[in-house]
N, C-alpha and C positions, 0 to 999 in steps of 0.2 A: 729279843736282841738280834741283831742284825748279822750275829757270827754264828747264833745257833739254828738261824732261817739255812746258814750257807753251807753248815754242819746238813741239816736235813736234805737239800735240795744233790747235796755231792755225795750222799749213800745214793739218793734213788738214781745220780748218775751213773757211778760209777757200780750199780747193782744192777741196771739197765745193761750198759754195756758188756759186764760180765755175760747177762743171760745172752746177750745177742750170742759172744761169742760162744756160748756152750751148743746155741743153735746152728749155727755154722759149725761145727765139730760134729754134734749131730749128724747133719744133711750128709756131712766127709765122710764118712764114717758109715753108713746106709749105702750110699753111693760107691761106696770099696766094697762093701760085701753084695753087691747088686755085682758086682762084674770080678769078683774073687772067685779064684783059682786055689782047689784046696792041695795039699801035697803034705808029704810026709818031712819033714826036717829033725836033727837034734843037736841039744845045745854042745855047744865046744868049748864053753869058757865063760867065766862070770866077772863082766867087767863091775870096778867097784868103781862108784861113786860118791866123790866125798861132799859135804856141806857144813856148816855150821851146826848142824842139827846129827853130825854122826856120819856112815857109812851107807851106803846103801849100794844094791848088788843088779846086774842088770844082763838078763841071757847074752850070748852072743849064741844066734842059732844057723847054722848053714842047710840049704837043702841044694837037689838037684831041680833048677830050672828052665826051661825051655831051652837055654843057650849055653847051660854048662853050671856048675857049684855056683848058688850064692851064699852072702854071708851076710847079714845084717843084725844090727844093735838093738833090744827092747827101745821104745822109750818108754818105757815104767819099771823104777827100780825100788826092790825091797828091802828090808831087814828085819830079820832071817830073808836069804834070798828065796824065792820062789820056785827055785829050778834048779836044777844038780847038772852039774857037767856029767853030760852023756845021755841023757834023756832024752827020751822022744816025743816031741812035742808036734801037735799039726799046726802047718802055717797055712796063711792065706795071702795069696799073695794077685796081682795083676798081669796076666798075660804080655801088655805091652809097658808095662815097668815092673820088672819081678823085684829090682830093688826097692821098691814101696810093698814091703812086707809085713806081716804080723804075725803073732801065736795066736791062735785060735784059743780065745779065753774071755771071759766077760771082762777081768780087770786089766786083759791088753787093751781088749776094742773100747770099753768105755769108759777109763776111769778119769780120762780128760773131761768128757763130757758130765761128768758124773759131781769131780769136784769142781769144775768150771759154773754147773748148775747148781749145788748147794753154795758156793758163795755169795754167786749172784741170790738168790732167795735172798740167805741172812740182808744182805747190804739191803738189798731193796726191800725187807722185809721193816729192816730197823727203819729208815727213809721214809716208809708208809705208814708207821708206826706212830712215829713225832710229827707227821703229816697231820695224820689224823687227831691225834690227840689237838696238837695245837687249833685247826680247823671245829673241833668241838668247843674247847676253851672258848673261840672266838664270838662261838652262835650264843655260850651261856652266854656270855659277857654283851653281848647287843641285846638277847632277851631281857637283860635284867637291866640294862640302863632304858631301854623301853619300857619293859611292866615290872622290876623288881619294885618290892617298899622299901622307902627309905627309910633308916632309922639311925639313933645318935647313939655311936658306940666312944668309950673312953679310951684314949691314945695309950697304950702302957709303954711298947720300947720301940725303938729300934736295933733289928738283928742281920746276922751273917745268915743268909742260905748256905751253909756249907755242901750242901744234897749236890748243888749245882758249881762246877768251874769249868772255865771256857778259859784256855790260856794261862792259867794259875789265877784268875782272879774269880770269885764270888759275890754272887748278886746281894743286896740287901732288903729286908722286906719290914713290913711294917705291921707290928703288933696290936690290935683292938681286944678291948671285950664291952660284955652287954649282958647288963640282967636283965631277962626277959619277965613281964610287969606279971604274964601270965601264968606260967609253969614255975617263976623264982629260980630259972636255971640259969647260970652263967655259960655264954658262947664267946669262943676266944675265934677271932678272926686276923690271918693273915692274908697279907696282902699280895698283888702279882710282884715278881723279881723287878728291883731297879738297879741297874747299875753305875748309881752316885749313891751317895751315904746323903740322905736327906735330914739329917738330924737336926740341922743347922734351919732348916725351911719351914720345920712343923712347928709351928706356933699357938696352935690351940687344943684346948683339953680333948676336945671332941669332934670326930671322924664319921662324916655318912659312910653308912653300908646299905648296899642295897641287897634285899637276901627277898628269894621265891620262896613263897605262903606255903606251896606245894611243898617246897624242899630243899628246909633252910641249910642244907648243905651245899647249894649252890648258892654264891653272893659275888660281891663284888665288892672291894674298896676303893671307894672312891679317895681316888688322891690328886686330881685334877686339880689343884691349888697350888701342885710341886711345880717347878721350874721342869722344863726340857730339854734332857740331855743333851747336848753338841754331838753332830754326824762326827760318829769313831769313836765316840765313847758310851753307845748305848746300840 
């Protein structure tokens, strides 16, 4: 389906982009302790920060600068806060902007970078994910209409994929089985997701399946006799 191609293609975007920007944060961030200026500062007040999500608490830390008292705000803020008014904390700061300042701490310096790069992972992890899978789906699926064997399996239903919704709706698939002539075992095959109710289109008892010798777990139901969904509804 053509929502779930745009679903997978807008993780790996938007999981690209993220890692760009953790890489740039990065670089920022190397590049200020490449030319940081370390000095003693302490905090003087715990600005809170509110969100939907609760409180959270954020140094105000001052030190003596090159040019007289500075004062500058975390941007990382906790709860429980991380830091006690009056505390002595080291800063690092820039000789020619001491107002671009920091506390010397790993989750001052990097916790941008830190959660900027696990998100981007996940997105771009899921995105390569259904990438891939689908990408595999696609090689059985030409393997087996190239070398699978055909065989006549009996139509039982028509069902809901519930597993799968894309906008509140659910794909529908199509139920076979087959007694195999040699082992006497019954194999129930379902079919790929369609997104129209074909019920109305199947008209005969009996459905090719094409399934690999190797590994009848890999098949294919043939449904090429369905009508073709109209662009925007498949």
């Amino acid at each position: 389906m053509k929502a779930l191609k745009a679903i997978q293609y807008t993780f790996l975007l938007i999981g690209a982009a993220i890692l760009v920007g953790a890489g740039i944060l990065y670089v920022n961030t190397r590049l200020f302790l490449a030319d940081a200026v370390r000095t003693e500062g302490t905090v003087i007040a715990l600005d809170a920060v509110r969100s939907r999500g609760g409180t959270a608490y954020r140094p105000i830390v001052r030190f003596d600068g090159p040019n007289g008292a500075v004062e500058f705000a975390s941007s990382v803020s906790s709860n429980p806060p991380g830091y006690k008014t009056n505390e002595a904390v080291t800063v690092l700061y820039r000789s020619s902007a001491p107002d671009d300042a920091r506390i010397e701490s790993f989750l001052q310096l990097w916790f941008g970078v830190v959660i900027a790069g696990g998100l981007g992972t996940v997105f771009s992890s899921i995105g390569g994910v259904m990438y891939l899978l689908r990408a595999r789906r696609s090689r059985i699926k030409q393997y087996l209409l190239r070398d699978g064997m055909p065989i006549q399996t009996e139509f039982q239903s028509v069902q809901t994929n519930r597993s799968v919704s894309v906008n509140g709706r659910s794909p529908f698939c199509v139920m076979t089985q087959w007694l195999d002539p040699a082992t006497h075992r019954v194999h129930v095959f379902q079919s790929e997701d369609i997104w129209f109710d074909p019920t109305r289109y199947i008209t005969r008892r009996h459905i090719t399946v094409l399934i690999d010798n190797a590994n009848p777990k890999h098949y294919h139901v043939d449904l090429s006799f369905l009508p073709e969904a109209a662009d925007g509804s498949g």
